[in-house]
C-alpha positions in Angstrom: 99.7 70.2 96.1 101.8 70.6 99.4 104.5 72.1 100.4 107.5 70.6 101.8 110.1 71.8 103.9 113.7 71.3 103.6 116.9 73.1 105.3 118.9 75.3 103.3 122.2 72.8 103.5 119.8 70.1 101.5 118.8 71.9 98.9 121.7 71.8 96.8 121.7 67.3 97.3 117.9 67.4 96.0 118.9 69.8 93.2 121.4 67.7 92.1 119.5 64.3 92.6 122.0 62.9 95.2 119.2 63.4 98.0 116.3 61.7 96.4 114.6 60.3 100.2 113.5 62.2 103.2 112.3 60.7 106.3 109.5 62.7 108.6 108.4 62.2 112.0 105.0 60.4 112.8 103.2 62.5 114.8 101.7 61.6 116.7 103.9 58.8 117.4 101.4 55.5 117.4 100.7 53.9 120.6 98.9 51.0 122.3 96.7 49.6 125.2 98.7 46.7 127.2 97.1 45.9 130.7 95.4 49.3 130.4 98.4 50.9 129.9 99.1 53.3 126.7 102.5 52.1 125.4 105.0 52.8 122.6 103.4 50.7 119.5 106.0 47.9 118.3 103.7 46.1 116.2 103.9 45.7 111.9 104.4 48.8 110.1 102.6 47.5 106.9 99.4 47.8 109.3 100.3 51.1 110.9 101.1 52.5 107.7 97.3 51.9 107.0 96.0 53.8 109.7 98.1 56.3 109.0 97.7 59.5 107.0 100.8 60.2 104.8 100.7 64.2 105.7 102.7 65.0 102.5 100.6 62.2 100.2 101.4 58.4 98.7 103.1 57.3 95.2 101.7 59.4 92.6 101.1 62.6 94.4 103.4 65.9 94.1 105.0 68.6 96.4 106.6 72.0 96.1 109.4 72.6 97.6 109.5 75.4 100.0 112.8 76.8 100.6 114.7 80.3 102.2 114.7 82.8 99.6 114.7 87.0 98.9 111.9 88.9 97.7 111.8 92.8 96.6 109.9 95.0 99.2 108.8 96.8 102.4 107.5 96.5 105.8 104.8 98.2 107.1 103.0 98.8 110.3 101.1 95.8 111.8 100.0 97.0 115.5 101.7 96.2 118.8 102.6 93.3 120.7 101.2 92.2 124.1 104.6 93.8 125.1 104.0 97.1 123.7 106.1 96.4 120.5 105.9 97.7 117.0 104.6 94.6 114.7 105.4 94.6 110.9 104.4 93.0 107.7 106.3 91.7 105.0 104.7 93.4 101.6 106.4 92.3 98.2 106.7 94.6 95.6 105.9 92.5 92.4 106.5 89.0 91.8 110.6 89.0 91.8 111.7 85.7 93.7 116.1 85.3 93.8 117.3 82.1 95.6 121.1 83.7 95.2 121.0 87.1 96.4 123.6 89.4 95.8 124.8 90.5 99.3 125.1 94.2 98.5 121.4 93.8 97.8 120.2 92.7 100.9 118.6 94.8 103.2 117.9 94.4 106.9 116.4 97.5 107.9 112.3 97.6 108.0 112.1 101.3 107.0 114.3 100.5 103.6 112.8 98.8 100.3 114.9 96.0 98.9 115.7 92.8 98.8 114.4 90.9 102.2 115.9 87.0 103.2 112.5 85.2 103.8 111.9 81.6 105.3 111.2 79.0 103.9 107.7 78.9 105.2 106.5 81.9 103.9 107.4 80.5 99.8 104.3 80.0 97.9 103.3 77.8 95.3 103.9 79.6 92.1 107.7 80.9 93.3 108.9 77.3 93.9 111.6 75.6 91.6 111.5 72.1 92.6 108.4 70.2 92.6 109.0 66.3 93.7 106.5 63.2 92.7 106.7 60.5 95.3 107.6 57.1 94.3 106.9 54.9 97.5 106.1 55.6 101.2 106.4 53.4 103.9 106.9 53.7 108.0 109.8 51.9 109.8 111.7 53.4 113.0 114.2 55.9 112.5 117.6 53.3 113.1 115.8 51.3 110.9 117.5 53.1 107.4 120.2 51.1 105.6 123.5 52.4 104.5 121.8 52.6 100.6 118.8 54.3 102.1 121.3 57.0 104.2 123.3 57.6 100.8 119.8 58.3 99.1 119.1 60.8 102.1 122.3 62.9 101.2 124.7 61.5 102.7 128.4 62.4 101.5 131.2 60.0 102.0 134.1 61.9 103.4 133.9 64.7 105.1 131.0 66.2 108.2 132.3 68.8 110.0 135.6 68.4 110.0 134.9 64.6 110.4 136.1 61.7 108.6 132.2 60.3 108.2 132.9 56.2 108.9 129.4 55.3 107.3 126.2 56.6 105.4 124.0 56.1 108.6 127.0 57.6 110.9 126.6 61.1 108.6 123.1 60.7 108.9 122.6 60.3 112.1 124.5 63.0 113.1 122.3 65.4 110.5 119.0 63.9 111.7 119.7 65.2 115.5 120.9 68.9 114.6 117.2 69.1 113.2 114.8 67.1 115.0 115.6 68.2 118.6 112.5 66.7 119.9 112.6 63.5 118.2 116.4 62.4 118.7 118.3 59.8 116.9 118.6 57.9 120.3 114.5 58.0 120.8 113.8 56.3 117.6 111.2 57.3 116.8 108.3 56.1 114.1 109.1 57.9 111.0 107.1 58.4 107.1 110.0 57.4 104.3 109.1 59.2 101.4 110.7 58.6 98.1 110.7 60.8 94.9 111.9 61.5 91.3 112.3 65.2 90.7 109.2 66.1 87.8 110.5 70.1 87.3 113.0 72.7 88.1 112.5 76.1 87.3 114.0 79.7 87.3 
């Protein structure tokens, strides 16, 4: 089973089944041979999509959902950097996992024990709480998503930053560039739309 990545601000929509779609880049993004040139591929997406391999799996298939969290422990000692400076591992003490952290627990400095913040990337399997079954997987471009497929992304219907959000696919777009810097909105790019029914929820 594989881990998926989501930011912090999304976690609550999957958790409480308004975000039930998520859209990944295709990377690398398909391209073809015209007059001996390599160009941008604008041909069917049913065929690209088999050529492709789905990196988090097809209908049937399960993730874990990886997200920021605190675990109880310690840093120690890990060597030096190129630069001369003091490296450090993360050790847990016991199996403790807290995805609300108390703020008067937290601890910042390496040479205290406590509660640590830890990324997202570093969650193993066994401390998840969401794991997600897909239900369908396709390829389209990016500008391709519907207003119905936006509102199943997330998408709220009021309020974005202080903005009155005019459509599903205006809030989107606006959340799809403050994460995928190198694959803007404006680029659209060739992207894996995976959907999924939440199958557990634990702790």
């Amino acid at each position: 089973m594989k881990g998926i990545l989501f930011k912090p601000q999304l976690i609550p929509l999957v958790l409480s089944g308004r975000k039930t779609m998520t859209r990944r880049v295709v990377k690398p993004q398909p391209m073809s041979i015209v007059e001996n040139k390599s160009v941008p591929y604008n041909g069917s997406a049913e065929f690209l999509l088999t050529k492709l391999k789905c990196p988090y799996g097809i209908p049937g298939d399960k993730s874990y959902v990886r997200e920021t969290h605190y675990r109880f422990g310690h840093w120690r000692k890990n060597g030096f950097t190129k630069a001369g400076k003091q490296k450090y591992n993360f050790i847990a003490d016991g199996e403790d996992v807290l995805f609300n952290c108390p703020k008067e627990w937290i601890r910042i400095k390496k040479n205290e024990k406590g509660w640590f913040k830890r990324p997202s990337i570093f969650m193993p399997r066994w401390a998840s709480r969401l794991t997600l079954e897909i239900v369908s997987v396709r390829v389209e471009r990016l500008q391709e998503i519907t207003e119905e497929d936006a509102r199943k992304e997330g998408a709220v219907g009021e309020h974005c930053d202080g903005l009155k959000v005019t459509s599903y696919r205006w809030w989107f777009e606006r959340l799809w560039d403050s994460i995928n810097k190198d694959y803007p909105w404006s680029s659209n790019p060739w992207v894996f739309v995976y959907e999924w029914e939440v199958k557990d929820v634990a702790r």
